[in-house]
N, CA, C and O of each residue as an XYZ file, in Angstrom:
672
protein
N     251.130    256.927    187.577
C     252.525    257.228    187.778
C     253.124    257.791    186.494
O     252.620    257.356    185.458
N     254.343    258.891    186.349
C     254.367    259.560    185.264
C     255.460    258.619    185.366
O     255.987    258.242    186.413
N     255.883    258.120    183.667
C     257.135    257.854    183.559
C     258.185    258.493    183.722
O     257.945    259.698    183.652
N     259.433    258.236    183.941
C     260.818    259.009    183.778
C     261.034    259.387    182.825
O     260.796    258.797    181.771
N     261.636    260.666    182.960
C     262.091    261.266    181.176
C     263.173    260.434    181.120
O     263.764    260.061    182.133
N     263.604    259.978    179.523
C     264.852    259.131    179.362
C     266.072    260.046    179.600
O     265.868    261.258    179.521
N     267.086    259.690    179.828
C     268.568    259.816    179.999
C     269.119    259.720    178.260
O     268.956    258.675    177.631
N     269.705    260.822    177.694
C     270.267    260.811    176.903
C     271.276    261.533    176.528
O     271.120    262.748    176.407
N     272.253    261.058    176.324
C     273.721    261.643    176.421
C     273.856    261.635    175.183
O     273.295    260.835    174.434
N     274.826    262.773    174.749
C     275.238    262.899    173.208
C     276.570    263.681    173.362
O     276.786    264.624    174.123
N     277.659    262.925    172.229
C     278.579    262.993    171.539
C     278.849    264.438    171.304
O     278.174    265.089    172.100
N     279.710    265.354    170.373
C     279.665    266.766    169.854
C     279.269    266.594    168.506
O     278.640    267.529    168.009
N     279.541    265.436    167.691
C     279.422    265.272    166.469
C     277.439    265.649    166.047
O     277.005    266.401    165.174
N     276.644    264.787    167.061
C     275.288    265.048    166.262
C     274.927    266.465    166.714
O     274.231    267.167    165.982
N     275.451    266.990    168.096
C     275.320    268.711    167.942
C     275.240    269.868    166.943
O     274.480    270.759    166.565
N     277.090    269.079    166.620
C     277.597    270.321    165.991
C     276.988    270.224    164.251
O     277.024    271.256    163.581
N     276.530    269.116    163.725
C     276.025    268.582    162.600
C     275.085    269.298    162.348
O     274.963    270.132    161.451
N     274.126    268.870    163.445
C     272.295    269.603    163.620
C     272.414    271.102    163.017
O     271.987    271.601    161.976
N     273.233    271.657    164.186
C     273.641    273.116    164.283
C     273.829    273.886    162.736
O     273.250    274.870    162.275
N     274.923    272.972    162.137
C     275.615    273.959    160.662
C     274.311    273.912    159.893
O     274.048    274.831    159.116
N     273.625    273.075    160.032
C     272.055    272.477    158.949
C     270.985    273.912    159.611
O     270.092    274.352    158.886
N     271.234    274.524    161.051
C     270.233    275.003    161.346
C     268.882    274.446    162.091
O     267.937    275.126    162.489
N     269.042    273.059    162.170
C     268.203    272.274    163.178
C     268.745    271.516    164.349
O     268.720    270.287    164.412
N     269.171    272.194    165.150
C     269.743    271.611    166.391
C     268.871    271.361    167.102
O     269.039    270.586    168.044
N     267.499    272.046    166.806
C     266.072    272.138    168.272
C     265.645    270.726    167.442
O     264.423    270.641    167.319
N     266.140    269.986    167.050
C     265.109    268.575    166.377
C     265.758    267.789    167.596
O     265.032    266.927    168.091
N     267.018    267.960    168.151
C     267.381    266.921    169.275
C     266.014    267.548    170.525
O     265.169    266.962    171.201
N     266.248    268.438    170.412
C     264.954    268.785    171.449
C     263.594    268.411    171.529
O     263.068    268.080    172.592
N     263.039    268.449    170.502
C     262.211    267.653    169.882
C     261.606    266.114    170.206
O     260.475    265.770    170.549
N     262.537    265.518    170.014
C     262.868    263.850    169.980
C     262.834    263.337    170.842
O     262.271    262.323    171.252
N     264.082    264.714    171.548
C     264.504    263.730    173.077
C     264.125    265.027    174.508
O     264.160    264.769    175.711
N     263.919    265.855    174.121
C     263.377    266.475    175.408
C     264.670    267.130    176.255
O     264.481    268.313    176.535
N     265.746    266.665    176.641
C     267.025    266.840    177.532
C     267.920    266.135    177.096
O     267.771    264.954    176.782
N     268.942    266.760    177.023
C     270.154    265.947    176.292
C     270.897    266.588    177.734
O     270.745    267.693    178.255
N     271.917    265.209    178.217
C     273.209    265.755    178.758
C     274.394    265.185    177.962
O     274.329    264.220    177.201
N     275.614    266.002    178.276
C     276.691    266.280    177.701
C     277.650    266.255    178.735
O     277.561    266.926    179.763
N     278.572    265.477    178.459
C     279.974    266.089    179.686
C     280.895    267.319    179.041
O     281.086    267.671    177.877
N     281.338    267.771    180.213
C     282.091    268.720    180.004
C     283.615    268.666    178.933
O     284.549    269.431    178.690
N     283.269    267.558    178.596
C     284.293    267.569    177.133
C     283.928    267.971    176.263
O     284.541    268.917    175.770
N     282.877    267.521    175.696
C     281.546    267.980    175.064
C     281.448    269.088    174.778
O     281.548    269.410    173.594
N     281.157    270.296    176.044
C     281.196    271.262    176.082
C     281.824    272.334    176.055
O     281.216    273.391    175.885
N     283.567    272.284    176.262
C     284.514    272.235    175.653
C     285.014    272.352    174.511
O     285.411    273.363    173.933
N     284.984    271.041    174.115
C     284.526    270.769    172.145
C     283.934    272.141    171.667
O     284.590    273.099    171.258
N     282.472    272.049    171.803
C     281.639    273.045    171.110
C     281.726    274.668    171.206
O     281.842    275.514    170.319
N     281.629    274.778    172.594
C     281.277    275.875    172.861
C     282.764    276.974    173.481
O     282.793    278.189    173.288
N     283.706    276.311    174.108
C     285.016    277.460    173.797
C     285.755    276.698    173.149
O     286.179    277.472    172.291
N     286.308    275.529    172.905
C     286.992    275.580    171.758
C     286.307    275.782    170.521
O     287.241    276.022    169.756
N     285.246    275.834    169.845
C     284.099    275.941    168.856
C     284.084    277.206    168.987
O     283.486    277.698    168.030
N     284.519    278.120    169.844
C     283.790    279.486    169.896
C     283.577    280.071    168.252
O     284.398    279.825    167.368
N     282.413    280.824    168.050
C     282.739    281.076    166.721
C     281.843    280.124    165.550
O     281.208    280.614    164.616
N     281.958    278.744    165.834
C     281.622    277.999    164.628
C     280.369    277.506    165.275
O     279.936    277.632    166.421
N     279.774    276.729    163.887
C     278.465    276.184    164.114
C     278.275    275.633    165.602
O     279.058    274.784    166.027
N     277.210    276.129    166.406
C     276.785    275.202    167.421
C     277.131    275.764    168.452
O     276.467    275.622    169.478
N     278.282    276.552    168.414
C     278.721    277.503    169.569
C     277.841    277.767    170.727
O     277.540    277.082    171.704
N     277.517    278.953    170.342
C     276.503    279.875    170.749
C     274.953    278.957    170.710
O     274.173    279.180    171.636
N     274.609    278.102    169.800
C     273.353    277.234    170.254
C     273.196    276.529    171.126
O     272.170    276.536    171.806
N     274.044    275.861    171.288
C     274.797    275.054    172.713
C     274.742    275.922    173.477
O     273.537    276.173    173.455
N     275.175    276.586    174.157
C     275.795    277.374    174.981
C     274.611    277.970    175.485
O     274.551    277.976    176.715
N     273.361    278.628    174.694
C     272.040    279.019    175.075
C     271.339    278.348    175.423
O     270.757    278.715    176.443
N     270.777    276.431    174.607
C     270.233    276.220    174.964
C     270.006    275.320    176.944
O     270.788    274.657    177.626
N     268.710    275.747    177.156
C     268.208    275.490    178.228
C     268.259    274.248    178.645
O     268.458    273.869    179.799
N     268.006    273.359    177.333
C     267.460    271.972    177.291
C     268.653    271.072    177.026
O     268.337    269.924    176.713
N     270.326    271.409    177.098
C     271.212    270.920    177.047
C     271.770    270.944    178.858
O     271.963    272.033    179.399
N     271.939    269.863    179.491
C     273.107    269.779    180.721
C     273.972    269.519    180.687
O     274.096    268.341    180.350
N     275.005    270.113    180.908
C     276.427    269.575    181.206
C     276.467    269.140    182.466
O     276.526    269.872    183.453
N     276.423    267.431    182.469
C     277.292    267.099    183.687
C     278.872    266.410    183.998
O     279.406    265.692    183.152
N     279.385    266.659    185.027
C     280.768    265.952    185.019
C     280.721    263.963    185.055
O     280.010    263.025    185.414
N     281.946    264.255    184.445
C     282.224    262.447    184.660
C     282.902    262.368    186.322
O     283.147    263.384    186.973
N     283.065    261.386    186.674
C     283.332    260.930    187.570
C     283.945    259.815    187.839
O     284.445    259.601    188.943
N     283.977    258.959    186.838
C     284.827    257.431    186.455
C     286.253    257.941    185.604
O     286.436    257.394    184.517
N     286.963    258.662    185.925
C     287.790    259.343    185.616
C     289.191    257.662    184.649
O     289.698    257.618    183.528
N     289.234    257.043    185.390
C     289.930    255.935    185.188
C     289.265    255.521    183.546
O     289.899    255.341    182.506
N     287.838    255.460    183.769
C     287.422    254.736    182.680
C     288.003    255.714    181.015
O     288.569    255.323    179.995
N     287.382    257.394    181.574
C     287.974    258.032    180.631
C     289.044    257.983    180.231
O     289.206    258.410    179.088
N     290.324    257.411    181.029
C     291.467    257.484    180.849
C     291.841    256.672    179.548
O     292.307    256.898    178.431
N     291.310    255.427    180.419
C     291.012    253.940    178.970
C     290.630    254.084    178.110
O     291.222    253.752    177.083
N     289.462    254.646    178.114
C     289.145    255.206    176.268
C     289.664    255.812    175.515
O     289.744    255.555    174.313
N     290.286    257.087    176.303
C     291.233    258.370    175.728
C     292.667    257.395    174.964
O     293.422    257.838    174.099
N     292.714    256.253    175.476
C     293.503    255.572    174.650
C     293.324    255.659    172.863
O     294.170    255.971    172.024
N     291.888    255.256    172.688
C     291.854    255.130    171.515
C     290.712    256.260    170.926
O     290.764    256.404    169.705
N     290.149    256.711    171.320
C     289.220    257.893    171.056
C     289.537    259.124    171.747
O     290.398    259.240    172.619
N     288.659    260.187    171.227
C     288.869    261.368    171.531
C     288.577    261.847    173.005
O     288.359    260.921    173.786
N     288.527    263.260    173.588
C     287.985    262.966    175.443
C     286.702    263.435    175.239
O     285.879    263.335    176.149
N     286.348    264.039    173.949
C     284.666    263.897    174.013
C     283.862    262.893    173.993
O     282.825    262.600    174.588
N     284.809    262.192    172.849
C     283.824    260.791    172.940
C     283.949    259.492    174.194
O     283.092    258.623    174.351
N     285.504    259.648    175.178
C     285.459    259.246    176.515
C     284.821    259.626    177.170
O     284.297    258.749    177.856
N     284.398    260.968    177.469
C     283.907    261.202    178.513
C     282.342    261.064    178.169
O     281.642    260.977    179.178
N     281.359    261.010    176.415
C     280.218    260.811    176.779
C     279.888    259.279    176.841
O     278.739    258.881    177.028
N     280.912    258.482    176.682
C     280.305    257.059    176.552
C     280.690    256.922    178.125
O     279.701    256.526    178.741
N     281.641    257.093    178.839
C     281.701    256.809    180.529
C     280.222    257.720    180.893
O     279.192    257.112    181.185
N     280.261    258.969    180.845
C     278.657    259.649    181.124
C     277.596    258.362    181.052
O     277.098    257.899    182.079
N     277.339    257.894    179.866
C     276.476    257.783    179.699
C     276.532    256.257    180.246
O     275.539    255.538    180.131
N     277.836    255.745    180.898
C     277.939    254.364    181.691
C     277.206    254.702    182.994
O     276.173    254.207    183.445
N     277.971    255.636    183.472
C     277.582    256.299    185.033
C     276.098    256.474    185.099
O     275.470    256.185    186.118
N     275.723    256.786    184.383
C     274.086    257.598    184.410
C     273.212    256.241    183.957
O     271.981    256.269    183.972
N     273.837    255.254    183.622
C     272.476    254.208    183.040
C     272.000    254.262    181.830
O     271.423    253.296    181.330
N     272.219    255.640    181.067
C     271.319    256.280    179.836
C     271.025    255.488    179.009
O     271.546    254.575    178.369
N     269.775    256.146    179.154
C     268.830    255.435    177.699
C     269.880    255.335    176.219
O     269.806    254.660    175.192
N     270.545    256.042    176.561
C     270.912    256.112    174.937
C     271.823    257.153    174.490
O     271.702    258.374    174.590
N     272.893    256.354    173.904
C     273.919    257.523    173.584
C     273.977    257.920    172.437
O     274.635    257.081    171.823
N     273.597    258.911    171.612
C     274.004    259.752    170.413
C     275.685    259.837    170.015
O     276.386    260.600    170.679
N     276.200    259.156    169.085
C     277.323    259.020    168.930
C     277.449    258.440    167.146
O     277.089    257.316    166.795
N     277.929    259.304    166.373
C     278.338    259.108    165.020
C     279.566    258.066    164.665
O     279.602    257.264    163.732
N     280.579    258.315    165.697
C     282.020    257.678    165.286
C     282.245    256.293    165.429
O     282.621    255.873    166.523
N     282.062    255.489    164.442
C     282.528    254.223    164.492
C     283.137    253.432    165.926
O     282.665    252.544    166.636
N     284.085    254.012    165.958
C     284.980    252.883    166.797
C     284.321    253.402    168.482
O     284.584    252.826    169.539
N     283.211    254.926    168.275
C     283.151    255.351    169.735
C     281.760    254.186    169.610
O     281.333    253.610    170.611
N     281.342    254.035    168.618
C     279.663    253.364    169.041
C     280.111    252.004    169.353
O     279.555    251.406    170.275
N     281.322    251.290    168.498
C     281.661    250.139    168.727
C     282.240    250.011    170.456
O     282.077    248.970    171.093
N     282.856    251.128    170.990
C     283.330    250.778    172.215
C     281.991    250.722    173.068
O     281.920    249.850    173.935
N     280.753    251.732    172.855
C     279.782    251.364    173.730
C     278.494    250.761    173.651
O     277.506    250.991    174.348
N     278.686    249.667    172.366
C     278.033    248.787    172.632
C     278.709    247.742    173.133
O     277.905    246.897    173.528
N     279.795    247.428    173.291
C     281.063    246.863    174.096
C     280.857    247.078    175.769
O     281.068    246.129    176.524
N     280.508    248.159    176.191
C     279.844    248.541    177.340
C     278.534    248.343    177.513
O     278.081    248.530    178.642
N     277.662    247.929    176.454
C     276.458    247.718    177.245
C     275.436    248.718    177.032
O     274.268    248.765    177.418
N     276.322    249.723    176.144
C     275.184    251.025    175.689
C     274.505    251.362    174.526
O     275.126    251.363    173.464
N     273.326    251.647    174.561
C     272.537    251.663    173.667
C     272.880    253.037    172.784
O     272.708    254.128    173.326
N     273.307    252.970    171.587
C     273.680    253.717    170.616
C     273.380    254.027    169.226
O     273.519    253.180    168.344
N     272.884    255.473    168.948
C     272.558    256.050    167.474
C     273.238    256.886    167.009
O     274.062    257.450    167.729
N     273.106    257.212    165.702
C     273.838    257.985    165.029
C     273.386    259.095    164.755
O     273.010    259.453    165.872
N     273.168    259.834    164.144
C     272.435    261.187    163.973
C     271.513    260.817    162.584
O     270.585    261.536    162.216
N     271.963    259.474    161.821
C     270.431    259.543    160.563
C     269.814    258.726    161.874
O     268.614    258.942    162.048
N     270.411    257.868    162.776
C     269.090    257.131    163.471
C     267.844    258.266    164.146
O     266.617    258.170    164.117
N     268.900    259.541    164.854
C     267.795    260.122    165.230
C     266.891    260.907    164.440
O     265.984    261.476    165.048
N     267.008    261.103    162.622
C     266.265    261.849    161.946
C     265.351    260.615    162.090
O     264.233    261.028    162.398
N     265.366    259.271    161.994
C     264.435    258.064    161.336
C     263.548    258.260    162.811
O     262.376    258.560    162.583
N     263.794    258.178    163.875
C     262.919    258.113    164.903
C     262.078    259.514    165.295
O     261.145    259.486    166.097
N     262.532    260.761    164.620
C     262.244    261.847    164.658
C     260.896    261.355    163.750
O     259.773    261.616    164.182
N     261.064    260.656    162.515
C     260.461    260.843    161.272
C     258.918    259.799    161.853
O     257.763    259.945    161.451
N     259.358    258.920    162.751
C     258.569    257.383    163.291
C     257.440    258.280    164.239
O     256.274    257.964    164.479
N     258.136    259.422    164.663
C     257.325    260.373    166.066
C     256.762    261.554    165.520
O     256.350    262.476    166.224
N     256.732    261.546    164.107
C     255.931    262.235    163.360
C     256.482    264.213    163.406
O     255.987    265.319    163.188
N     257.893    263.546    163.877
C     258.328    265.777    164.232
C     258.708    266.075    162.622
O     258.565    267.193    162.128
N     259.151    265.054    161.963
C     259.338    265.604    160.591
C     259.005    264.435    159.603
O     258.892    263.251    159.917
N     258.885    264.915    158.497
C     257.715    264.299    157.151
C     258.903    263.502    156.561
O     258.715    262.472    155.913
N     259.880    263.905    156.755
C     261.161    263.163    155.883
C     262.322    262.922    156.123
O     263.046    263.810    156.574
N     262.814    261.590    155.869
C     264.560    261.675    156.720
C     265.232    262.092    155.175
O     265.843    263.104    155.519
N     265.415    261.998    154.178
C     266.313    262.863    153.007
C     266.205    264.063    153.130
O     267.254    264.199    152.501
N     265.845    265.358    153.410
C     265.735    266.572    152.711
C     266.753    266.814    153.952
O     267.522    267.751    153.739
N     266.918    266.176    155.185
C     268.140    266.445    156.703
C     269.173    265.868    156.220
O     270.276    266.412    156.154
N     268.846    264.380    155.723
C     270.382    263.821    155.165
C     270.882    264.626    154.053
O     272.112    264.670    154.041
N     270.362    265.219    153.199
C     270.949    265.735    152.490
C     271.560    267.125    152.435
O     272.452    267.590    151.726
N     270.907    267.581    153.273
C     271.400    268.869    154.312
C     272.693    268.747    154.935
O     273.603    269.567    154.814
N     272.736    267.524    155.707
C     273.996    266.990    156.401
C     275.184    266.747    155.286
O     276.412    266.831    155.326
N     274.433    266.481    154.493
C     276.181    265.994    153.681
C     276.596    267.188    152.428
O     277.710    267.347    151.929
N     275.424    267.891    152.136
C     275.566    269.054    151.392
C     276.061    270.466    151.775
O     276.569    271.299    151.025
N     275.773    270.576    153.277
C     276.127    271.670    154.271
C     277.111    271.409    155.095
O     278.156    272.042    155.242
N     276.753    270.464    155.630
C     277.934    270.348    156.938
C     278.614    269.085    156.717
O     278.968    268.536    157.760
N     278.872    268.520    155.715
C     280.113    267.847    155.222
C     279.427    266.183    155.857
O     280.297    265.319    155.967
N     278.314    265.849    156.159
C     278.432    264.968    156.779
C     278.834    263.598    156.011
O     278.366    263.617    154.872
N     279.517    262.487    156.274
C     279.989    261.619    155.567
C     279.122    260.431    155.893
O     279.084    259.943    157.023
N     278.093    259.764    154.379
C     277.626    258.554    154.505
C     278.049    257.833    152.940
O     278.179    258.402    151.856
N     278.161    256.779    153.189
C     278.351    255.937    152.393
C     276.774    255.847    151.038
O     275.607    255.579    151.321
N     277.331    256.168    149.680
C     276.208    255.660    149.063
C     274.997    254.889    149.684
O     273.888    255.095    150.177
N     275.971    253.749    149.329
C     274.804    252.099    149.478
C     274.233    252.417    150.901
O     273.171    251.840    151.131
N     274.776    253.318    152.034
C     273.927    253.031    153.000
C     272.606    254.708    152.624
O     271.442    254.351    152.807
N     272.679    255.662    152.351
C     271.979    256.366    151.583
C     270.872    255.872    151.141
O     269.695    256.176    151.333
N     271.391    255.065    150.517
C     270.189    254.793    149.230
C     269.557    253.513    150.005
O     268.512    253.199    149.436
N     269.832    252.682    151.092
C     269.068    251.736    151.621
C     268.054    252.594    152.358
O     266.858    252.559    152.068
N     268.709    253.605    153.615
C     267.842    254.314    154.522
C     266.420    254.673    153.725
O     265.329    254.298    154.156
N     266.590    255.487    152.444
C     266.118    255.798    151.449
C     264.627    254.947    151.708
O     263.537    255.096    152.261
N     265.339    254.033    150.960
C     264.157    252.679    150.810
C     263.853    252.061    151.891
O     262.725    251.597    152.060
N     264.524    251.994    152.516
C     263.685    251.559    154.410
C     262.698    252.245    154.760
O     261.739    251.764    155.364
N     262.831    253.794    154.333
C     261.841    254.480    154.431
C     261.008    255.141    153.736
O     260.282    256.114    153.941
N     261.240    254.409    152.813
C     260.433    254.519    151.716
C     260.466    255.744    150.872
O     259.639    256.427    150.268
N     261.499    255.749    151.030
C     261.430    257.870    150.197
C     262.627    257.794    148.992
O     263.399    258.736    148.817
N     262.675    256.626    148.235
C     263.335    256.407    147.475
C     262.770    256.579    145.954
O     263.376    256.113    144.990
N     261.769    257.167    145.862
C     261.204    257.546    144.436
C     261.752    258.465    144.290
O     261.601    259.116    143.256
C-alpha cells in the first residue's frame, strides 16, 4: 500500500522568505505539495505583484490554492492575526494537515491551540538538512537574515548552530 502524501499548508511568510533567498523549490523538495488558501495567494501573488515570490508562486505547479470554508473560524482569528495567517491555520484545521508552515508567533501559538502541528521556516531548513536535500542549515539562515530581512534572535542562532552542529 503506498502511503499518503502529507497535507501541508503554509503561511506567505516561509514563501515569500524562500523566494527573496532564491530557494523557494527547497519547500518542494521537503514537502512535495504545499497548499495555500486563497489569502495566501492574494498576499503573494497580486497584492505581491512585482516582489519576491510573485511570479514563483504563481508558476509553480507544486503549489494549490484551496478555499477555506469554516468561514466563522476565519472570522475569529482575523480578530487577532492577519487573513493569511486565518485562513492558513483554519485550512489547515479543515484539511487535518500534517503540518502547518507558519513563522509568526502568536499565528503558531493560535495553532498549536488548535491542535496543529507547526514549523517555522529554520524548522524546515533543519528537516531539509535531516533528509539530506541540503549539507547545511547556516549558509540559508544566513541568507534569510542577510537578504530577506529575516528576523532571529542571536541566542536562538547560535543554539540551532550547535544543535546542529555547525557552530565551528
Amino acid at each position: 500500500m503506498i502511503p499518503a502524501k502529507p497535507v501541508v499548508v503554509s503561511n506567505a511568510s516561509p514563501l515569500i522568505n524562500l523566494a527573496r533567498i532564491g530557494y523557494l523549490a527547497l519547500l518542494q523538495a521537503v514537502y512535495g505539495e504545499l497548499v495555500i488558501p486563497q489569502a495566501v495567494w492574494e498576499e503573494i501573488v497580486v497584492a505581491g505583484a512585482g516582489q519576491p515570490g510573485a511570479e514563483e508562486v504563481r508558476r509553480a505547479d507544486w503549489i494549490r490554492v484551496c478555499p477555506v470554508t469554516d468561514r466563522h473560524l476565519v472570522n475569529a482569528l482575523c480578530q487577532d492575526l492577519d487573513a493569511g495567517e486565518a485562513e492558513a491555520i483554519a485550512l489547515a484545521a479543515e484539511l487535518g494537515a500534517d503540518l502547518l508552515l507558519m513563522d509568526e508567533r502568536l499565528g503558531r501559538e493560535t495553532a498549536h491551540h488548535l491542535g496543529l502541528r507547526c514549523i517555522g521556516l529554520v524548522g524546515v531548513l533543519i528537516e531539509a538538512k535531516h533528509r539530506g536535500i541540503i549539507r547545511a542549515v547556516k549558509p540559508y539562515v544566513d541568507m534569510l537574515r542577510d537578504i530577506a530581512g529575516f528576523r532571529i534572535r542571536d541566542d536562538l542562532y547560535h543554539r540551532i548552530l550547535e544543535d546542529e552542529a555547525e557552530d565551528r
